[in-house]
Structures are given as C-alpha cells and as structure tokens.
C-alpha positions as CSV (number, residue, x, y, z in Angstrom):
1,X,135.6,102.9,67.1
2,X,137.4,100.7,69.4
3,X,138.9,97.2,68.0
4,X,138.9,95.7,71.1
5,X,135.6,96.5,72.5
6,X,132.0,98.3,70.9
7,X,131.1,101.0,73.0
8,X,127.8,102.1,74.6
9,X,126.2,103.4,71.4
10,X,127.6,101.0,69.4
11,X,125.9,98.5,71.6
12,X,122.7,100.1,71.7
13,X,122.9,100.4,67.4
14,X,123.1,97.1,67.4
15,X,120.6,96.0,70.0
16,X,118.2,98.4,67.9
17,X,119.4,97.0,64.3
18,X,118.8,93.2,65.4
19,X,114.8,94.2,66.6
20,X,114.4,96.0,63.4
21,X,116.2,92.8,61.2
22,X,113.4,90.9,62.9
23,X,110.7,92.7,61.5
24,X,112.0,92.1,57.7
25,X,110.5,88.7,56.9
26,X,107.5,87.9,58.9
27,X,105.2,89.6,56.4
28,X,106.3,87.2,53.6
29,X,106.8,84.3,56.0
30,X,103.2,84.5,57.7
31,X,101.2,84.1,54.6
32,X,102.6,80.6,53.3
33,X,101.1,78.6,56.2
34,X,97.9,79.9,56.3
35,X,97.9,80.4,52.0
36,X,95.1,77.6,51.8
37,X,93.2,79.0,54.4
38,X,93.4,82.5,52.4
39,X,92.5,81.0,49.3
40,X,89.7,79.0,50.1
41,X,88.1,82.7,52.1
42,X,88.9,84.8,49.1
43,X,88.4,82.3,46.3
44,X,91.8,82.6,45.3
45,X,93.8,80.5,41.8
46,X,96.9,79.2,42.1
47,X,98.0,82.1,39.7
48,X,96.3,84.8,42.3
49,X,98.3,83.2,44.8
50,X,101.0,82.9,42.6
51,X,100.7,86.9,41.9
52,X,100.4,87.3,46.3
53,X,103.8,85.9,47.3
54,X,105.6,87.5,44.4
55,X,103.8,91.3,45.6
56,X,106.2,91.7,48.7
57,X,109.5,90.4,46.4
58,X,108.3,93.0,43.8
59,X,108.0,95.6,46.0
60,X,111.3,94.8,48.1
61,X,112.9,95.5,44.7
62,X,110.9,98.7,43.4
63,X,111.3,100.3,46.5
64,X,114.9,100.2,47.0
65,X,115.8,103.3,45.3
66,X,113.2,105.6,47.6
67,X,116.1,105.0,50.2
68,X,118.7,106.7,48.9
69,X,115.8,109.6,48.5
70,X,114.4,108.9,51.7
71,X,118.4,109.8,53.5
72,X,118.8,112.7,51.3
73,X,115.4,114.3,53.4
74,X,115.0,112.9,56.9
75,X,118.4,110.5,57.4
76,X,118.7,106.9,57.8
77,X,117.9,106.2,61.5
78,X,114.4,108.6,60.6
79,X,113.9,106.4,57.2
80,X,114.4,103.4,58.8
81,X,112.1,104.8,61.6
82,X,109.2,105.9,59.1
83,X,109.3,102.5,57.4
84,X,108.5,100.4,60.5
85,X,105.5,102.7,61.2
86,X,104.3,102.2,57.8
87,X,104.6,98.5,57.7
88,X,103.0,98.0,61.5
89,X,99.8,100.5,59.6
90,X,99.9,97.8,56.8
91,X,100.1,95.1,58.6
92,X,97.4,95.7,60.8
93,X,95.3,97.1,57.8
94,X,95.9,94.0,55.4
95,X,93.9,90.9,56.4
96,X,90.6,93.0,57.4
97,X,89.9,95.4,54.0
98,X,89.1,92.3,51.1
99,X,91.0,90.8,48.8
100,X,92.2,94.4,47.2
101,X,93.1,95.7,51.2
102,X,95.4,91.9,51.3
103,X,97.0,92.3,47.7
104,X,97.5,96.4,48.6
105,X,99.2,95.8,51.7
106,X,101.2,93.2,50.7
107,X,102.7,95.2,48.4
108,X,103.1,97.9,51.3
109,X,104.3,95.9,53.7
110,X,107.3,94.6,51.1
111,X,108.2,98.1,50.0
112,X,109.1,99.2,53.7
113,X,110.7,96.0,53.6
114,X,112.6,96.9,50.9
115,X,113.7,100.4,51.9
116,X,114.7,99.6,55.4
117,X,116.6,96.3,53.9
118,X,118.9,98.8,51.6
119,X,119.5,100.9,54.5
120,X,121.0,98.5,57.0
121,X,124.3,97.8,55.3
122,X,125.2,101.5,54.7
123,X,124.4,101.6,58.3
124,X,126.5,99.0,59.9
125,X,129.5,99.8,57.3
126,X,128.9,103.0,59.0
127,X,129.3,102.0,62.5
128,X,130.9,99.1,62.6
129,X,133.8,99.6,60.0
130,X,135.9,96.9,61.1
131,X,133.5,94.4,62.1
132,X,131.2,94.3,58.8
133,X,131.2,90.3,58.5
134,X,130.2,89.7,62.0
135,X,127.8,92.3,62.3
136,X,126.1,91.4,59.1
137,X,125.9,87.9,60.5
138,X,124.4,89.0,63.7
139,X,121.5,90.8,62.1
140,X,120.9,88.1,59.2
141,X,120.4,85.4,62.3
142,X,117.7,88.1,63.9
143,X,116.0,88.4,60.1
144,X,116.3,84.4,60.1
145,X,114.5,84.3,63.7
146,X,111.9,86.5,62.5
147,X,111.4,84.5,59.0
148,X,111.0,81.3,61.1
149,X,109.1,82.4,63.9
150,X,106.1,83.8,61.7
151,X,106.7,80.8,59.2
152,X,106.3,78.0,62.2
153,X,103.6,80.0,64.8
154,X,101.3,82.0,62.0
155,X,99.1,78.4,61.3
156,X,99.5,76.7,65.2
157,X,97.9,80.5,65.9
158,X,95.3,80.5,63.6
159,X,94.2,77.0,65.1
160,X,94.2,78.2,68.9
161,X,92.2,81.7,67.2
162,X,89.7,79.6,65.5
163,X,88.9,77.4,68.8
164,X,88.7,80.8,71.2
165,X,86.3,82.1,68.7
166,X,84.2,78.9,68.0
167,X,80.5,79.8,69.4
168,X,81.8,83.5,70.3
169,X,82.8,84.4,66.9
170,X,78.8,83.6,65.2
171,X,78.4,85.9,62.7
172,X,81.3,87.5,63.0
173,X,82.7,88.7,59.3
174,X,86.4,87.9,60.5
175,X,88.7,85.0,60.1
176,X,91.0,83.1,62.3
177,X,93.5,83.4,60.0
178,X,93.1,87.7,59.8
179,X,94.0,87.8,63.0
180,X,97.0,85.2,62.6
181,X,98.4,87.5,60.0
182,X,97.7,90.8,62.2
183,X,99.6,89.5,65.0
184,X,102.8,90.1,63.1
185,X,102.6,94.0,63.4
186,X,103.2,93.8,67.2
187,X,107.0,93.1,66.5
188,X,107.7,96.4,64.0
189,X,105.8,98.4,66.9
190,X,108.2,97.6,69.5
191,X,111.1,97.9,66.9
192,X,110.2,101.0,66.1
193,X,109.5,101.9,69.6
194,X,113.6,101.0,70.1
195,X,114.5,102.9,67.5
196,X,113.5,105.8,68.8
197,X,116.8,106.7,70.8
198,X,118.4,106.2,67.4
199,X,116.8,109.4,66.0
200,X,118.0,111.8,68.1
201,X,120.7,114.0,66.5
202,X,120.5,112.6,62.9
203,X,120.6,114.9,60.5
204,X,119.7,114.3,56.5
205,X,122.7,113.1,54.9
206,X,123.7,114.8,51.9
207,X,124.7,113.5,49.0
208,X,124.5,114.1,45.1
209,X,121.2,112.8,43.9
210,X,123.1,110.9,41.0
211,X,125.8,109.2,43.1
212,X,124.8,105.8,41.7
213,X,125.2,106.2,38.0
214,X,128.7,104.8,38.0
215,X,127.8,101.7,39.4
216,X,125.3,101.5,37.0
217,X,128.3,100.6,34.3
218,X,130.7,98.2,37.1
219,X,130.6,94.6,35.7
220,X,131.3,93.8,39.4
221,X,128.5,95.8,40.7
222,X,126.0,93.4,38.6
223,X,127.4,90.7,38.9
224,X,126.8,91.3,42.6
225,X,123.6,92.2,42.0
226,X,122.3,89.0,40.0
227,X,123.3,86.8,42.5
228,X,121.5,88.7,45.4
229,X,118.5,88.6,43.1
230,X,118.8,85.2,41.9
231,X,120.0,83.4,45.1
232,X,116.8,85.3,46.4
233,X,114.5,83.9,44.0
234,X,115.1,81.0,45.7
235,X,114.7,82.0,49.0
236,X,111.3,83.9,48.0
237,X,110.3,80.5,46.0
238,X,110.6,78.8,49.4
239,X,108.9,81.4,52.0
240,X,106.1,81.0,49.2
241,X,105.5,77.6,48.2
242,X,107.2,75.4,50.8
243,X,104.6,74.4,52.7
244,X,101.8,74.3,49.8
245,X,104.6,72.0,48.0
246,X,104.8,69.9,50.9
247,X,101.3,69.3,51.7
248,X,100.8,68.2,48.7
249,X,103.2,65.3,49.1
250,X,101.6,64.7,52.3
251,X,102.1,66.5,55.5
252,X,99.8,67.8,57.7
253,X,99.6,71.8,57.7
254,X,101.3,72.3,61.0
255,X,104.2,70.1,59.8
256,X,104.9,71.4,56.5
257,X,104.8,75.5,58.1
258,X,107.2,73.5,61.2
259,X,109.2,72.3,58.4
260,X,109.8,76.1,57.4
261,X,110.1,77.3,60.3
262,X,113.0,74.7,60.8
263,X,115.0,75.4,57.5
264,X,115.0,79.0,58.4
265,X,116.0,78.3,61.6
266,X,118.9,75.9,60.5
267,X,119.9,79.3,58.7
268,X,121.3,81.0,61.7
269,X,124.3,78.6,61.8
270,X,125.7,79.8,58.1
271,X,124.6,83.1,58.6
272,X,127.4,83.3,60.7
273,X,130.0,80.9,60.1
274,X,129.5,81.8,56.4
275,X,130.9,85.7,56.2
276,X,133.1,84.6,59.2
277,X,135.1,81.9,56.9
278,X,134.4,83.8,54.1
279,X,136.2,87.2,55.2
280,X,139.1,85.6,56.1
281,X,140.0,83.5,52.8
282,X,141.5,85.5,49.7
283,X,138.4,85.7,47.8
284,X,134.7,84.4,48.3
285,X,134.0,81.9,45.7
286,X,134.6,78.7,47.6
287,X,131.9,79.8,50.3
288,X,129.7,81.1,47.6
289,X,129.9,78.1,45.7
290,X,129.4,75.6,48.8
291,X,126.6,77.6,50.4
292,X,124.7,77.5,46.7
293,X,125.3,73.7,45.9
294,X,123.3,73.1,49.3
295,X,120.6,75.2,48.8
296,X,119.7,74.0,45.1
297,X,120.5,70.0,46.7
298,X,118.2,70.5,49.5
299,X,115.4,72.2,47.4
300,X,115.4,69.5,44.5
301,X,115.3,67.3,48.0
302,X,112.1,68.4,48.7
303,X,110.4,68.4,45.3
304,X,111.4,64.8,44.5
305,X,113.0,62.8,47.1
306,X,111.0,60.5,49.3
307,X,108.9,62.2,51.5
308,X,110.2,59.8,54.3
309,X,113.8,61.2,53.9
310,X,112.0,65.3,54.1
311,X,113.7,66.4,57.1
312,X,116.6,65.6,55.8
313,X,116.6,67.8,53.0
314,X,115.3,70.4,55.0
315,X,118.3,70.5,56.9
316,X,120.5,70.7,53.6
317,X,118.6,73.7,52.7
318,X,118.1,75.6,55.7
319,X,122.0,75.4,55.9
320,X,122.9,76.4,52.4
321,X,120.2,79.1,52.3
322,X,121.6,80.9,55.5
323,X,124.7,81.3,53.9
324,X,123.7,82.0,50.6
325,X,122.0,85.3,52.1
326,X,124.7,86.0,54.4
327,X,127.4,86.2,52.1
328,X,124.9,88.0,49.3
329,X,124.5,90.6,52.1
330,X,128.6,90.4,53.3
331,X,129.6,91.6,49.5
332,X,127.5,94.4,49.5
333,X,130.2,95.7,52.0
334,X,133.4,93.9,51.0
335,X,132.7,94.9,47.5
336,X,132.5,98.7,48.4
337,X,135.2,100.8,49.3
338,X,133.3,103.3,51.5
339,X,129.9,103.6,53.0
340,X,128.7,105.7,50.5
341,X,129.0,103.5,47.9
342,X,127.9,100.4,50.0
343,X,124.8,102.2,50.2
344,X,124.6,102.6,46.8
345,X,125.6,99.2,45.7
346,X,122.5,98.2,48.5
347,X,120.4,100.4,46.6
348,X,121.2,99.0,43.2
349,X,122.1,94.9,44.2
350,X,118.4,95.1,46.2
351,X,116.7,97.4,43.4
352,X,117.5,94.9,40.6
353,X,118.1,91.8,42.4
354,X,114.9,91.6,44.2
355,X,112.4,92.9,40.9
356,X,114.0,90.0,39.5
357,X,114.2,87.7,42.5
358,X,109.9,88.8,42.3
359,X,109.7,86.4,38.9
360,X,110.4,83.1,41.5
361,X,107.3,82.4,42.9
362,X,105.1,84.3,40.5
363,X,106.3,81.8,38.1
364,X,106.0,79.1,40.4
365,X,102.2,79.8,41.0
366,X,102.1,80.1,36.7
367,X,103.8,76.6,36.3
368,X,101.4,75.0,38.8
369,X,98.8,76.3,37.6
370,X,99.5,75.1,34.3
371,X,101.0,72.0,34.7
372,X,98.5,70.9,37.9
373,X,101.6,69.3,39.9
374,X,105.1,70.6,41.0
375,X,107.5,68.4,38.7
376,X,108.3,71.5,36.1
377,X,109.4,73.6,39.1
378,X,112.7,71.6,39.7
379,X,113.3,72.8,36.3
380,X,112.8,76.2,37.1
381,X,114.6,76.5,40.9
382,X,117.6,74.4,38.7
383,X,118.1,77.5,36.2
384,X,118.1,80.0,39.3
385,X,120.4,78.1,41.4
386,X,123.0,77.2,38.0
387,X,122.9,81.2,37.3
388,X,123.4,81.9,40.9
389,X,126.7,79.7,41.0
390,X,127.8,81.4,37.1
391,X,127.0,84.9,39.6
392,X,129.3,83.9,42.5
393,X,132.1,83.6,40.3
394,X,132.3,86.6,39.4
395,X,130.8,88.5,42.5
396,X,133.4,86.3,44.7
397,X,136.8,87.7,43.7
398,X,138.3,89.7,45.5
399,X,137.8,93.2,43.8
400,X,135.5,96.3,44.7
401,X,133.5,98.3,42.7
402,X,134.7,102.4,41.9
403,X,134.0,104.6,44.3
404,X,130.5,107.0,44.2
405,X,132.0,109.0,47.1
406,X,131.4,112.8,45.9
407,X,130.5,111.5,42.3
408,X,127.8,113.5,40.3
C-alpha cells in the first residue's frame, strides 16, 4: 500500500469499517437511559438490572474466540458480515419477546459485538500496515459516535414515541421504550448493507486451529489483556450506571442520558490524539498513565463531587476514557509483530479482558443493591482504575509478544 496516499479500496475498507464501528456500542448504550423505564415494565431489582448491563460485557468476552473459528470457515469480511445480521435480528427481536426475549438478546446482541470487535484490528493491521494508530483512531471516534448517539437520543425518543402513541396506542401491549430500543437495529442494517462490497473475493483464511496457545504463556500478552479488561470495566460501569447514578443525585432523565452522551462524545478527541502521541514516543506508558488518571478523576467526580460542578467531571472523564480505549485497542497492534498474531492477541486481550471487564457493573448493581446508595462503588471503580494503571506499566513498554505466525 501506498505511504503517501490510500487507494480506492483502501478507501472504501475504511468507509465500510467506520459504519460497522458504529454499530458496536449502541446496544449497551441504549438501555441505560431508558433502564428505569425497563424496570418499572418488567418489575426488575437493582440486581436484575445489575445482571442486564453486565449480559452484553459477558458475552463481548465469551464470544471472542468464535472469531478466530468464524475466519477459519467463511473469512473475516463474511464473519464480520454474518454478525451484523445477527445483531440487527436481535435487536429487533429483544424489547418485544418478555423479560427472557430482553435478557436473551442482550446477550446476542453483545456476542456479535464481541466477535466483530476481535476482528477489526486483524483487519486494519491487515490493510492499513503502516497507518495502524491512525486508523484505529478513526474507527474508535465512529464506535464513540455510536455509543453517544444511542446513550443521548434512546430516552428524548422514547418521550416523542410515548406522546405519538398517547390515545392511539390504548390497549396496545407495547411500550414507548420497545420501540426506543428497536430503533437501534436500523444502523447495523445499513452497515451491513455497506459491507456487502467487502465480501466479494474473500476466501476463508487458513490458519492452525491452535495458533493462540503461545500467547497463552507471554507475560506481555496478559498484561495487555488485563488492562483492556480492566480499563473496560470502567467503561462498561459507566454505559451502565451513569445515568441511574446521576439521577439519583438529581438530574432530570434527559440530562443525566445527555450527560452520557456528552462524555462519550468528549471521547473522540483522545481517541485520536491518544495513539497519535502515543505511536510516536519510545514506549506508551506516559499516555497510558495520563489517559487512566483522568478517567478514574472524572468518575470519582461524578460519584462524590458536588452535583453543581457535574459537567465538569464529565468532561474529565469523557477525555480520559477516549484514550484509555484507544490506546487499549492501539497495543493490540503495536504489541504484535504480524497480523496473524494481532488477531490472536484480539482474540485473547477481548476473550479475557471483557469476561472480566463483565464483573463492573454486575457488581455495581450487587453493591447497590446491598448497600441502598452509591458511596461503596467509588471503592470499587478505585481498585479497577489502580490495577488498570499497575497494567499499563507493563502493557506500555515497548516490546511485542512471540509471533503465532505458522505456530501449531
């Protein structure tokens, strides 16, 4: 590929890569806004809750080594292709089928989540060798834009449902805030519908079924791996309970899902200038460390500062956590000598780091529910944020892990 210039189908790749980077948050995203409203039609605890916004985190996690299986059969433009199907089916299918239909494809929805998330690194080290820190910038701005948009729009279009169904909705056995949540699987049809060009001439890839094991035993590769999952804990503790947290220190509904949406918005400026700086300094820890001192600031911000000063430490967050995920997702390619094994370092860093990073809000939705307020969970997101930082240190230097090109 060209250094001075991406050509046609590179262009085209990457148009396609940033719809489908859209569609990997706003099925986590939709559901804080409108959590009370879910609750309060299902008759749900704080725990069930709890257990709702950890399904997708779970899943992200337990799926991720399908898609290594998934390449081996079909390829990854067709794996990435079948996913987005999937999760536009479950999508559609999860606010209308009960309280077992929403739980079940929650779950669904995550694990496409989860494969198609493992698959776009190998993908862009693929095609974009020499650009890996920009283009994994570009496409964790379109996952931002996605995360905000369903986390600020989900509960302002539940409201304008609810009053165009008032007096023509008597009766009726559906919600507002099902078809708030359904609205979401519009985008992963037109992704996949983009995709499509993307599919011709791909072939299965194939590779030994147990090219993974070494990594398995890199101290690098785990330490990689914990801080994805832990620095995602985080990240999943806030898609889940932001908002809840927040109107229970006093803002309205709309505001605390706009105060969301504007975090994850704020991301988009680290997302970038993160891996950017990052790539070009001897080893990572500085940026690691930086980008994780804001995030855990801004998030004991909003647990305990004055709710006057919120935006504030909405800001601090949405900046840190942009780069926090940026750079988690930049190693996964500057840690790996080859696209081969920075698929397999994806598969293992989003495998493991996201089952764990699935313990965040679950226990978030325990402690609440046991303690009745949100005081203990500043002890909590301080543990994930300290190991995060211990993480970084060791995931920052400037090594890579051994090769699983043509390993058995």
């Amino acid at each position: 590929m060209s250094t001075s210039a991406i050509p046609r189908r590179g262009v085209l790749t990457l148009v396609a890569l940033l719809l489908v980077a859209l569609n990997l948050r706003p099925a986590l995203t939709s559901v804080s806004p409108v959590l009370g409203n879910i609750a309060e039609a299902l008759t749900l605890s704080p725990s069930l809750q709890g257990i709702l916004t950890t399904l997708p985190v779970l899943f992200l996690g337990l799926a991720a080594p399908l898609a290594p299986r998934l390449v081996r059969r079909i390829g990854p433009e067709r794996s990435v292709f079948a996913a987005l199907v999937v999760l536009a089916v479950a999508l559609l299918a999860r606010p209308y089928i009960g309280t077992l239909g929403l739980f079940l494809g929650t779950a669904i929805a995550g694990g496409c989540i989860g494969i198609i998330g493992v698959l776009l690194p190998g993908i862009v080290k693929r095609d974009f060798p020499r650009r890996v820190s920009i283009m994994t910038g570009l496409y964790t701005v379109a996952l931002n834009l996605g995360a905000s948009a369903a986390a600020g729009t989900t509960e302002p279009l539940r409201q304008l449902l609810d009053g165009a169904w008032q007096g023509a909705s008597q009766g009726a056995s559906y919600s507002p805030w099902q078809g708030a949540l359904a609205f979401w699987l519009l985008p992963a049809v037109i992704a996949a519908l983009c995709w499509l060009p993307q599919l011709k001439d791909t072939k299965p890839t194939r590779v030994p079924a147990r090219r993974g094991a070494r990594l398995r035993h890199d101290p690098l590769a785990w330490q990689v791996s914990l801080f994805m999952g832990l620095q995602s804990s985080l990240a999943y503790i806030v898609f889940g309970w932001l908002p809840t947290i927040l109107q229970d220190r006093g803002l309205a509904a709309v505001t605390a899902g706009l105060a969301l949406s504007v975090s994850i918005l704020l991301q988009v400026s680290t997302a970038i200038l993160a891996p950017w700086i990052g790539s070009r300094m001897r080893d990572q820890r500085t940026v690691l460390i930086g980008v994780m001192t804001l995030t855990l600031t801004g998030l004991l911000g909003c647990l305990y500062a004055p709710i006057d000063s919120i935006w504030l430490w909405i800001v601090v967050l949405g900046l840190g956590q942009g780069g926090t995920f940026s750079m988690a997702l930049t190693l996964l390619a500057l840690r790996a000598p080859d696209a081969t094994t920075a698929a397999s370092l994806s598969a293992m860093a989003q495998g493991i780091g996201y089952t764990l990073a699935a313990l965040g809000p679950l226990l978030v939705g325990v402690l609440h529910d046991w303690s009745g307020g949100w005081n203990v969970v500043g002890f909590l997101v301080s543990v994930l944020g300290l190991g995060a930082l211990v993480m970084a240190l060791g995931a920052g230097r400037a090594r890579q892990v051994a090769s699983t090109q043509g390993t058995e």
